[in-house]
Structure formats: structure tokens, C-alpha cells
C-alpha positions as CSV (number, residue, x, y, z in Angstrom):
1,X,53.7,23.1,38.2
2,X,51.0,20.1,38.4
3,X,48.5,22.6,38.1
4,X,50.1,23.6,34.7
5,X,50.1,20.1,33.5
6,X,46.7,19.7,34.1
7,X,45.5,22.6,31.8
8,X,48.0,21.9,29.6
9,X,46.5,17.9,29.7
10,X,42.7,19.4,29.5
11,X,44.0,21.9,26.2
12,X,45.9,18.9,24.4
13,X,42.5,16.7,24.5
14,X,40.4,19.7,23.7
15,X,42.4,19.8,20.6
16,X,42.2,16.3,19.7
17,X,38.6,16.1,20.5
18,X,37.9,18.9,18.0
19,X,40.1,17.9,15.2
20,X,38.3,15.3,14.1
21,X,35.4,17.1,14.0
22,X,36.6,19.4,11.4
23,X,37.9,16.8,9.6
24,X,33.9,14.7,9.6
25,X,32.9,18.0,8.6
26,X,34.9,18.2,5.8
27,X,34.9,14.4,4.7
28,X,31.1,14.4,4.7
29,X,30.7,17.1,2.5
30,X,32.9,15.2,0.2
31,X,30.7,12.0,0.1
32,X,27.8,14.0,-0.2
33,X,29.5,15.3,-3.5
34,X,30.3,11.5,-4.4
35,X,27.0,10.3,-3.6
36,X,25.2,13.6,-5.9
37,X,27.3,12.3,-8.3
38,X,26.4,8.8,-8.5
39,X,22.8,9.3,-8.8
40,X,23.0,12.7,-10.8
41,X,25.6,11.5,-13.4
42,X,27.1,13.8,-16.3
43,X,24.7,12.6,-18.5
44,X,20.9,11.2,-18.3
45,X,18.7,10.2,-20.8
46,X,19.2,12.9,-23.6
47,X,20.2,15.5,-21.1
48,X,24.2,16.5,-20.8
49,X,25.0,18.0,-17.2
50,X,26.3,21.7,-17.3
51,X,28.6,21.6,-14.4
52,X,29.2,19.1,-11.3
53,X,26.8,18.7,-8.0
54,X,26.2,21.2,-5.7
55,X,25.5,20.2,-2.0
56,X,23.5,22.5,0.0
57,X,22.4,22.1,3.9
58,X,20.0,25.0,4.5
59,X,17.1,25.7,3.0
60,X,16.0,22.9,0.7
61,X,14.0,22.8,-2.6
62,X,13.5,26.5,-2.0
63,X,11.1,26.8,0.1
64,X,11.1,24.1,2.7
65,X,13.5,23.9,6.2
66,X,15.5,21.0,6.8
67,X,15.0,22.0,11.0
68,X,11.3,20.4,9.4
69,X,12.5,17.2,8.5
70,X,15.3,14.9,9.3
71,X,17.4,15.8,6.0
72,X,20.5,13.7,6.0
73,X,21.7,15.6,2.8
74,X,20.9,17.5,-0.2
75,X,21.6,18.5,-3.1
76,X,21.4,19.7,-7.0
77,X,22.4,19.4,-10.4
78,X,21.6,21.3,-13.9
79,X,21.3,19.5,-17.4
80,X,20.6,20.9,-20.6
81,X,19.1,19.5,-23.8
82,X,19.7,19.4,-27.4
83,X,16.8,22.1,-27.4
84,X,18.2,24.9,-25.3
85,X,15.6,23.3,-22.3
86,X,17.7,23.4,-18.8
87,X,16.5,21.1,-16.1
88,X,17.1,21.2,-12.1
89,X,17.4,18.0,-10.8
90,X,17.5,17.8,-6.8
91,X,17.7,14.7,-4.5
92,X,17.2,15.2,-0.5
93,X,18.4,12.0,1.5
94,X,16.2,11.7,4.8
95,X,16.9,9.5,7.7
96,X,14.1,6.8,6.9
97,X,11.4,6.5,4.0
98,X,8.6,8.0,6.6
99,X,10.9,11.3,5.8
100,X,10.9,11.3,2.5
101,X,7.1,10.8,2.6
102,X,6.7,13.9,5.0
103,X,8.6,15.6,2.6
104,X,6.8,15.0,-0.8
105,X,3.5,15.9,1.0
106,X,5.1,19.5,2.1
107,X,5.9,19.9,-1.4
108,X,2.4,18.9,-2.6
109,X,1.2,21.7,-0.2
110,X,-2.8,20.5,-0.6
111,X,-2.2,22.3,-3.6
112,X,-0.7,19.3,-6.2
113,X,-2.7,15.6,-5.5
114,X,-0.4,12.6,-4.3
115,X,-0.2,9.9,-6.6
116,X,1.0,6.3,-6.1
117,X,1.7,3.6,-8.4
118,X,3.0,5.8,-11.0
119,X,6.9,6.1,-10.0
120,X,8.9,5.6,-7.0
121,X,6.2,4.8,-4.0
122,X,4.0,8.5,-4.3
123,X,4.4,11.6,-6.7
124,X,3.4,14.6,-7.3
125,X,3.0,16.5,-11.1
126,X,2.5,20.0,-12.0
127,X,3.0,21.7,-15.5
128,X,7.0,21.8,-15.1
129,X,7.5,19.8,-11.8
130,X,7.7,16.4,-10.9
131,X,8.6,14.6,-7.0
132,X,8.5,11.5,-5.9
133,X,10.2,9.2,-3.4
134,X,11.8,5.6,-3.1
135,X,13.4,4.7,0.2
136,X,14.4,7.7,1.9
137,X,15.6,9.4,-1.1
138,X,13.3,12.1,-2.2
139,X,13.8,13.7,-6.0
140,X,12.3,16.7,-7.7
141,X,12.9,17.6,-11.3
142,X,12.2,21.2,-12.8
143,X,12.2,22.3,-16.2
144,X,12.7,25.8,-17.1
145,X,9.9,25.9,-19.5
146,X,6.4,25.1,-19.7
147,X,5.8,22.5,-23.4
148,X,3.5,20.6,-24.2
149,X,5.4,17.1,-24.1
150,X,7.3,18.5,-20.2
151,X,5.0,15.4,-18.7
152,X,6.7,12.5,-21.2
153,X,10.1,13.9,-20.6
154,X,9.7,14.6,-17.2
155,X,8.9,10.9,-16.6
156,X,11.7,9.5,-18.4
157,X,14.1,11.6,-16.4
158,X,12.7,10.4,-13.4
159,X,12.1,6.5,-14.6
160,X,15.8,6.6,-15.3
161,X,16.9,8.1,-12.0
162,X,14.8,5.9,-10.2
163,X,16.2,2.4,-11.3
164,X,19.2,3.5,-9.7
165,X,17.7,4.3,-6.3
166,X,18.1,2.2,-3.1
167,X,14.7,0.4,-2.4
168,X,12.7,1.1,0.6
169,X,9.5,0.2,2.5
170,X,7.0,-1.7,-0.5
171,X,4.3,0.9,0.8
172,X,3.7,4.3,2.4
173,X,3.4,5.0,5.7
174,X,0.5,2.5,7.2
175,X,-0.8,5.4,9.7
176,X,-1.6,7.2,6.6
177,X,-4.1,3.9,5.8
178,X,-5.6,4.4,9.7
179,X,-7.0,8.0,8.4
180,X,-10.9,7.9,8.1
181,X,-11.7,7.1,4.2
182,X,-7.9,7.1,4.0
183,X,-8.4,6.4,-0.1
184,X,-10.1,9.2,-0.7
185,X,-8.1,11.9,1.4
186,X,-4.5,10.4,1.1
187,X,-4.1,12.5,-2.6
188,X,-4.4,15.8,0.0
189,X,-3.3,14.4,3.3
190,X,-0.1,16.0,5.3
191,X,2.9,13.9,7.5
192,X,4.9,14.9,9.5
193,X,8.3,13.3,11.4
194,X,8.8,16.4,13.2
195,X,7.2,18.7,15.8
196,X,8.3,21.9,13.5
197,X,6.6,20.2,10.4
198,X,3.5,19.1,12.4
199,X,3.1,22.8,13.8
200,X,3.7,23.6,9.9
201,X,0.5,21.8,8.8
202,X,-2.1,22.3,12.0
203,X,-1.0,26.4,12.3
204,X,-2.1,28.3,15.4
205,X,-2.8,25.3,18.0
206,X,-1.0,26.0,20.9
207,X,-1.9,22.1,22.2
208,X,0.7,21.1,19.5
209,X,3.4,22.7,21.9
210,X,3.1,19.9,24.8
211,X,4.2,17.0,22.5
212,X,7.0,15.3,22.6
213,X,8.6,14.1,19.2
214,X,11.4,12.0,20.5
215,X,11.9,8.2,20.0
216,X,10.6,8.0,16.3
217,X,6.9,9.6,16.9
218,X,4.8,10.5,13.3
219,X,1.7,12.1,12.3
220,X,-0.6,12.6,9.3
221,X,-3.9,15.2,8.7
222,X,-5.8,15.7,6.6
223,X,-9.0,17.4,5.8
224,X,-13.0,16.5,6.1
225,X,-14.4,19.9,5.4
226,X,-14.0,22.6,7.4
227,X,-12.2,20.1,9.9
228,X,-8.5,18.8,10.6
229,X,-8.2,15.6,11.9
230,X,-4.7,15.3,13.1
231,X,-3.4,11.7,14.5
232,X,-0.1,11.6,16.3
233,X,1.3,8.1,16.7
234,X,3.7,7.3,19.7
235,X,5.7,4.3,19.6
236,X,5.2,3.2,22.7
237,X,2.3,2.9,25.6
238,X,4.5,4.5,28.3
239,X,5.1,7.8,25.7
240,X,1.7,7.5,24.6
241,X,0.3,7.9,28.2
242,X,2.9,11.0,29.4
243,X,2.0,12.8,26.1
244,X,-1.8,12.1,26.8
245,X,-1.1,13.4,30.3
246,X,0.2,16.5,29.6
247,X,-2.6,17.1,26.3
248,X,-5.5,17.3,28.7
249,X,-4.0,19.5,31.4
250,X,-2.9,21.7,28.3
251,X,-6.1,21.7,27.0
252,X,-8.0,22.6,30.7
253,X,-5.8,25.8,31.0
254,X,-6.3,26.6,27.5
255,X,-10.2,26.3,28.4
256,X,-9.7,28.4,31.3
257,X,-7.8,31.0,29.4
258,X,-10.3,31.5,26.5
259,X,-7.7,30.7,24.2
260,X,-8.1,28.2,20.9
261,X,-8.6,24.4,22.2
262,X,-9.2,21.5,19.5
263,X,-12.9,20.8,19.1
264,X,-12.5,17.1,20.3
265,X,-9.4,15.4,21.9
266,X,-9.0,11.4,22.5
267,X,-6.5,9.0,23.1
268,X,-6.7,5.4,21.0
269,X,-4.1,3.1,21.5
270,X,-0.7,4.7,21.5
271,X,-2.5,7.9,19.0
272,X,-3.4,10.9,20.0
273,X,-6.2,11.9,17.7
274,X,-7.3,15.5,17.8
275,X,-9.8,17.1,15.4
276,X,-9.5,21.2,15.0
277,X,-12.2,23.8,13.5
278,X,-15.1,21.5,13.9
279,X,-18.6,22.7,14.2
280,X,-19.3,21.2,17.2
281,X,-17.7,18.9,19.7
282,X,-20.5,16.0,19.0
283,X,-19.4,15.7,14.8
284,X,-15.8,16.2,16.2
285,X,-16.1,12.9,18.1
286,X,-17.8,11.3,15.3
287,X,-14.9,11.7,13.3
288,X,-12.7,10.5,16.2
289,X,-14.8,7.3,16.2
290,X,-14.0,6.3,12.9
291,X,-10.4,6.8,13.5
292,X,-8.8,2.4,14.7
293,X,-5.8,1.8,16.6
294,X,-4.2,-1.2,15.0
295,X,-1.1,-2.5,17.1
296,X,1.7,-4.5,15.4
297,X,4.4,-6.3,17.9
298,X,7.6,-6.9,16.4
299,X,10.3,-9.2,18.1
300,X,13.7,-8.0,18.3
301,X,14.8,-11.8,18.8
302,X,13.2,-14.7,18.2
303,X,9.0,-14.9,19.0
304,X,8.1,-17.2,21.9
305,X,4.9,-17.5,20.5
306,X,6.1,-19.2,16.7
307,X,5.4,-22.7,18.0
308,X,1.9,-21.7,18.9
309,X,1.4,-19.9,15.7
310,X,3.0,-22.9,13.8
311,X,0.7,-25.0,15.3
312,X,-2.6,-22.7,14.6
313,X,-1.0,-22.3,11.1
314,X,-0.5,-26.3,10.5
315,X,-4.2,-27.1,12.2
316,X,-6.3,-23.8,10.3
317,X,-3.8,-25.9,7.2
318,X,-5.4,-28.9,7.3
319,X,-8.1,-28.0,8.4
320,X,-8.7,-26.5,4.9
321,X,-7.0,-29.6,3.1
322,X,-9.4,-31.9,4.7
323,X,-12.2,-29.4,3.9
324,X,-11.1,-28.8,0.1
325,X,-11.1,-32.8,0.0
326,X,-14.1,-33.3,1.3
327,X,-15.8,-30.5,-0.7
328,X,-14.1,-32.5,-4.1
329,X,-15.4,-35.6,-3.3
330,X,-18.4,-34.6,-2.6
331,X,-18.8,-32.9,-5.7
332,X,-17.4,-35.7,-8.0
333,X,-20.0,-38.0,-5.9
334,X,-22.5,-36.2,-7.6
335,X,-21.1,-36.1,-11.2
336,X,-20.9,-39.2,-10.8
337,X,-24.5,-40.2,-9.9
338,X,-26.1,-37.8,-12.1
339,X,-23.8,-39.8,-14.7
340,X,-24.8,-42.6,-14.2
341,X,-28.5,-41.9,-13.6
342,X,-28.9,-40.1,-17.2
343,X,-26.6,-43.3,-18.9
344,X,-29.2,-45.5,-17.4
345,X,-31.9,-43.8,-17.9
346,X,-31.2,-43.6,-21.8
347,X,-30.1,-47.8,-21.7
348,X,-33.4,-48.0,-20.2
349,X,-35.7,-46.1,-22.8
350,X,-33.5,-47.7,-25.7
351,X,-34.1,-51.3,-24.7
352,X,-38.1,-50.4,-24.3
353,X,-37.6,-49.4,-28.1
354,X,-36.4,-52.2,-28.8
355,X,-39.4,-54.5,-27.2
356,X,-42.0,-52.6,-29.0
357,X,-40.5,-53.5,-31.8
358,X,-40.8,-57.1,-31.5
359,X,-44.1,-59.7,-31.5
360,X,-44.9,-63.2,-30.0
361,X,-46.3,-65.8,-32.8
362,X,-48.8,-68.8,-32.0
363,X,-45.8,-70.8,-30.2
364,X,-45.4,-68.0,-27.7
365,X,-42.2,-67.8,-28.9
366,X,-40.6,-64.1,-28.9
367,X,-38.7,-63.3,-32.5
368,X,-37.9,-59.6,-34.2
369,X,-40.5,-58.9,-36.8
370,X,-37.3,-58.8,-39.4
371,X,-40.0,-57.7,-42.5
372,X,-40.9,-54.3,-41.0
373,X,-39.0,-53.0,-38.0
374,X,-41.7,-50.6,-37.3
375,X,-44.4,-52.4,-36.8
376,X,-46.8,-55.7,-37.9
377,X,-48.6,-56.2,-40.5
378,X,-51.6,-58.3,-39.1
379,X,-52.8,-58.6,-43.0
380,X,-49.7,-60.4,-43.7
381,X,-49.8,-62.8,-40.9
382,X,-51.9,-66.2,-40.7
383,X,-54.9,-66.5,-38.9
384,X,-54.8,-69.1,-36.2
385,X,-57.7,-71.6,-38.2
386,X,-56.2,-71.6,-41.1
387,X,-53.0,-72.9,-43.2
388,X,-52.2,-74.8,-46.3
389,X,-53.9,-77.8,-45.3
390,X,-57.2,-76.8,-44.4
391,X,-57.4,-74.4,-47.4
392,X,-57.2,-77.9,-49.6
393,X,-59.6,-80.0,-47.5
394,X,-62.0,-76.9,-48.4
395,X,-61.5,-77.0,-52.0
């Protein structure tokens, strides 16, 4: 009897253990359809929808595995135009924006450049496609027909489903930025959130197999000729060091085996930079060199260290008050000496003027000549011997 009760106990919580599974299954698909709704409404723009959203969860945009990417949901709808033109609007949700990133450079495939600046945070165009990615929402928008103005209407669409987008991170991924010449390659570079879409992009390196992927780990390549650079990032030291540990013995039996090892291998920081199909191991590590570790220590509560960096902040501060000041004064010293020295200098040359004008007569007297401000006129002036008196005693 009691051992009836108990596998009639252990059947009753089997059944209400799976019950609400069903149920989450059911009730998610159902706010997937809500939220395909709100972003993909009946009508956008110019474009009328021809029938509601459809939620998927295999195979994605046609031609990419979710098992690649950590796909939350996904879905589609189809508008049509005033014109007869029909146009597939799909939107992936991913579990962050690094995600979404990864998968916007599958899409791109090396083949399509990655844009940013233009909408959401990157893009990608082609003749009748267009991609991009806000948050951790990624969008693609077909058109069933190649025209000339597809590029015009293809941003509008996606301007307009954009402003009602979640924001996001205000920048891609920053390990994208720790690439070599990052500016230059990040139009062809690859990411990658998963083991399965890292194995995707480096194809037939069996190193690839040791890593571990768990706990939030990422990685971008990208290509410097004939060579892959790959950098893995690991979030923490401890991860970084058992991954590192179990690379080089992978890469010794690989040696040993005669099968394909990466040209160069090296741990930086808490990356693990490998660089494939080089020419040599010596321009394998020079491409390594180039490649930074650049730690950034975020505290979950608050930082011991803010009073110290309060303090650095107020001192570096005024440090540059006192030295703006300074610099100020300084300069209106000078304005005003050189002021003062050219006022002076022209009070000085005007008063001269004004004594070479000017004469002394016989009483030593000093008077402006008031006749001729030029000059004298010693033809005009008396001679010293001579006056009105003596001129009659002469006569």
C-alpha cells in the first residue's frame, strides 16, 4: 500500500511539473505573436500588411541556425505596396546586443560591407536587402524586386521600424575596436557569441574544439590577407587561464599528429589570440603583437576606490583651473604692456612734433611760432642790433 502511494505521489508531481511547461510553451508563442505585432504593425509607411505575423524557431532568415546564435525569437511579416511590390520584413530578438551584432555579420557573409552610422548601430545593403541592428533586435527587409529607387524605400521602411525599437549599447562590440587596424577591417570582420558560429567563421581548425563558451565568452576575425586572426575574449582570468591550458596541449598533439595547428597561438590578457593560414610563424606573431588587452573593472556595488578617484579628479581639476588662470593672466599681462608701450610710444613722438614746432626769442622765452606752424621764417624776424629806435638814430 505505502509503496502505491509513493508512485502514485511521484506520478501526481510529474504531472504538475510538466503542465506548466506546455502551458510556457504555449503562452510564449503567443507573446512572440504580440511582440511581431507591435513592431511589424498592419501598416508601415506606404506599405499595407497581407496577413498577420508568423513566428518561426528553426532556421532563421533562411540560411542561418539559431543553435549559432542565442535567438530569443523570430519572426516575419509580408506587405505590399500600391505598386504590386511585396516586401519581407523579419525581426530576430537575441539575448544581448553582442547577438545581434554576430548576427548581422553572418548575414554580411564577407560578401556585403558593414556600415555604421547610417541606421540602427551597423547595416548591411545589397540591391534588394537591407539589416541592421538596435539593441538586441536584429531586422532584415527584402523586396521582391530589384528597382532603381529599392535603396530610398528600403531606408524609409527601416527608419520607421527603427524609432520604435528598444535602445541598446551606444556602440558595437568594443573587442571589435581591439582588432589590428580595426577601422579598416571591421566593414568585413566576423563575431561570434557561440562556439557553433565561431567554428562557422574559422572552418577546419580542430583547436576551436577545446574552448569553452560558457559564462558570456565572444570573439571576432577578421582577415589581413591570406591570414585569420581570430581573438577569443574570456570574461574572466580563471576561464582565461583553463582555456589557455587546454589550447597548448591541444595544439602539442595536433603537432605530434601532423594534423592542421594555427600558425601562431598567444594568450593576452583574458584573449586568446590565434592567427590561421599564415606564411610563417614569425609574420603570425607580428600580427599577434599588434593585437592589446585592454581590461575594464566594473563594480557590482559601490567602488572603494571613488574617494581616491574623487580626489585625483578634484586635484587634476584644479590643477587645470589654476593653470587656465595663470595662462589668462599671463597673456592679458602682455596685452597689456604691449598696450601701453605702443600708446606711449605714439604720446611720445607726438609731443616731439610738437617741440619742433616751436622757437625761443631774444628773452629765452619759449612761445608757438602762431604765423607758420611749420616752421620760421628767419627773414621775418628782427635781428638782434636792430629795432625801431636805432633805425632813426641812423637816419
Amino acid at each position: 500500500m505505502n509503496h502505491f502511494r509513493a508512485r502514485l505521489i511521484v506520478l501526481l508531481i510529474g504531472l504538475i511539473a510538466s503542465w506548466p511547461v506546455a502551458i510556457s510553451a504555449s503562452d510564449v508563442r503567443d507573446m512572440v505573436i504580440e511582440e511581431m505585432a507591435k513592431f511589424l504593425p498592419d501598416r508601415i509607411e506606404n506599405l499595407q500588411a497581407g496577413g498577420p505575423p508568423v513566428a518561426e524557431s528553426e532556421d532563421i532568415f533562411k540560411l542561418v541556425s539559431i543553435s549559432d546564435f542565442d535567438v530569443r525569437f523570430y519572426g516575419e511579416r509580408t506587405y505590399h505596396d500600391d505598386a504590386g511590390g511585396a516586401f519581407t520584413i523579419e525581426i530576430a530578438r537575441t539575448e544581448n546586443d553582442s547577438a545581434a551584432y554576430a548576427l548581422l555579420t553572418r548575414l554580411a557573409s564577407g560578401r556585403d560591407e558593414i556600415r555604421t552610422g547610417e541606421v540602427g548601430m551597423a547595416s548591411i545593403f545589397s540591391p534588394k536587402r537591407i539589416a541592421f541592428y538596435k539593441g538586441n533586435r536584429l531586422v532584415q527587409i527584402e523586396a521582391n524586386r530589384s528597382d532603381a529607387d529599392n535603396r530610398e524605400r528600403l531606408l524609409a521602411i527601416s527608419y520607421a521600424i527603427e524609432n520604435t525599437l528598444p535602445g541598446g549599447d551606444d556602440e558595437i562590440p568594443v573587442l571589435v575596436k581591439h582588432l589590428p587596424n580595426w577601422a579598416a577591417v571591421v566593414r568585413h570582420a566576423s563575431y561570434a557569441v557561440t562556439l557553433n558560429g565561431l567554428k562557422s567563421i574559422a572552418t577546419n581548425q580542430p583547436i576551436l574544439d577545446v574552448l569553452d563558451f560558457e559564462g558570456g565568452t565572444e570573439a571576432v576575425a577578421s582577415n589581413y590577407g591570406q591570414e585569420q586572426l581570430v581573438i577569443v575574449e574570456f570574461t574572466t582570468p580563471q576561464i582565461s587561464i583553463d582555456n589557455d591550458q587546454r589550447i597548448l596541449a591541444r595544439i602539442q598533439e595536433l603537432k605530434n599528429q601532423g594534423q592542421s595547428a594555427p600558425s601562431a597561438y598567444r594568450r593576452v590578457g583574458n584573449y586568446s589570440v590565434f592567427v590561421f593560414n599564415a606564411s610563417d610563424e614569425k609574420t603570425a606573431n607580428e600580427l599577434i603583437d599588434q593585437v592589446k588587452y585592454q581590461q575594464v573593472v566594473q563594480w557590482l556595488g559601490e567602488d572603494p576606490h571613488l574617494y581616491e578617484k574623487l580626489q585625483r579628479y578634484l586635484a587634476n581639476t584644479s590643477a587645470g583651473v589654476l593653470l587656465a588662470v595663470m595662462e589668462s593672466s599671463g597673456l592679458s599681462l602682455l596685452i597689456c604692456l604691449g598696450l601701453g608701450a605702443l600708446l606711449g610710444g605714439l604720446l611720445f613722438r607726438h609731443r616731439r612734433s610738437q617741440q619742433a614746432a616751436s622757437y625761443s626769442d631774444a628773452g629765452g622765452t619759449i612761445r608757438l611760432n602762431l604765423d607758420e606752424l611749420t616752421g620760421t621764417d628767419s627773414q621775418r624776424l628782427l635781428d638782434s642790433g636792430t629795432g625801431p629806435g636805432s633805425n632813426s638814430r641812423a637816419s
